[in-house]
N, C-alpha and C positions, 0 to 999 in steps of 0.2 A: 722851180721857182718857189718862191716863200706862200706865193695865195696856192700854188698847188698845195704844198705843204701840210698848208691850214685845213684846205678840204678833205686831206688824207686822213690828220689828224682826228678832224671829227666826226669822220665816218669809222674811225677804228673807235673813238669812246662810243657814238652809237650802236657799232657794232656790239661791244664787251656789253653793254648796257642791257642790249636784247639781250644776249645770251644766259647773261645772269637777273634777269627778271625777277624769277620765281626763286631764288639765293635768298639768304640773310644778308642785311646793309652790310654788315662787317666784311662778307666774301667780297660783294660788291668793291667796298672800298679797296681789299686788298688787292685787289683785280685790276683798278684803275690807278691805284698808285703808281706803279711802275712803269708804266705808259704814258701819263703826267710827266712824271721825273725824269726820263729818257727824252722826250720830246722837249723839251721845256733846257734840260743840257745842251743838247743839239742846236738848238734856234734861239741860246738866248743871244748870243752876240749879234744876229740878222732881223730879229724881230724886235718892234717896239714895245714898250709897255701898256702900249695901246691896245696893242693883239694881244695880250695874253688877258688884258680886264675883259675885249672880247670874246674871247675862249671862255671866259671863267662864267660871261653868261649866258653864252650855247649851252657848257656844259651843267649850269643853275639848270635852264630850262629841259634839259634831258633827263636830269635825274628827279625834279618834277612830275614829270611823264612817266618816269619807271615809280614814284611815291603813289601817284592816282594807279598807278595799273595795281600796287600792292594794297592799296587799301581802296578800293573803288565803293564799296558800303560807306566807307565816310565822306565828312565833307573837306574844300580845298582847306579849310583852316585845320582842321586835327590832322589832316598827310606831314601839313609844315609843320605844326607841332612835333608829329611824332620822329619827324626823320631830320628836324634839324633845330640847333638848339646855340649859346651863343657860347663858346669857346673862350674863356678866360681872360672877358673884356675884347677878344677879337671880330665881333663881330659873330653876324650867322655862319654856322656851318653845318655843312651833313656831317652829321656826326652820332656817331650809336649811344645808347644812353649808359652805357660803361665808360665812354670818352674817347671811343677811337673817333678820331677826323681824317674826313678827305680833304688834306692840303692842295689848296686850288693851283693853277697855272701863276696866280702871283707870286703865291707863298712859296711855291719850287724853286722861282728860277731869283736871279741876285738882282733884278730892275728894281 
């Protein structure tokens, strides 16, 4: 079913997320692009665009959790500073400060 789906889903971005921890953002990103984009192909005709704004704040608050685990000397404002930044009038994004972006479960799929 689609909520199993969803669970599966976000225990594989938690999953990658642990894994690459202690990685640079940009591995990270490259890491969870293609698991975004594969999931997000798959389910977009089944799922609303409801679920994927869902998704997209699981996965806010995940990579949150992997920004404090990286910089845990600082405080919650400089992690959001450093690991996310605003995308060419798009809005926030984790995004490396060369300008790679993690395109969220919106921006993948065609809702």
């Amino acid at each position: 079913s689609a909520k199993e789906a969803i669970k599966r889903h976000v225990r594989v971005l938690k999953h990658t997320i642990r894994l690459y921890r202690n990685a640079p953002q940009e591995k990270l990103i490259e890491m969870l692009t293609p698991k975004i984009r594969e999931w997000c192909n798959y389910y977009d005709s089944v799922v609303s665009s409801r679920v994927f704004a869902k998704m997209d704040n699981i996965l806010f608050h995940q990579l949150l959790r992997w920004g404090y685990y990286r910089a845990s000397m600082q405080g919650k404002k400089q992690t959001v500073n450093k690991y996310w930044g605003v995308d060419k009038g798009k809005g926030w994004k984790f995004i490396t400060p060369d300008g790679k972006v993690l395109r969220n479960h919106k921006e993948s799929c065609s809702h």
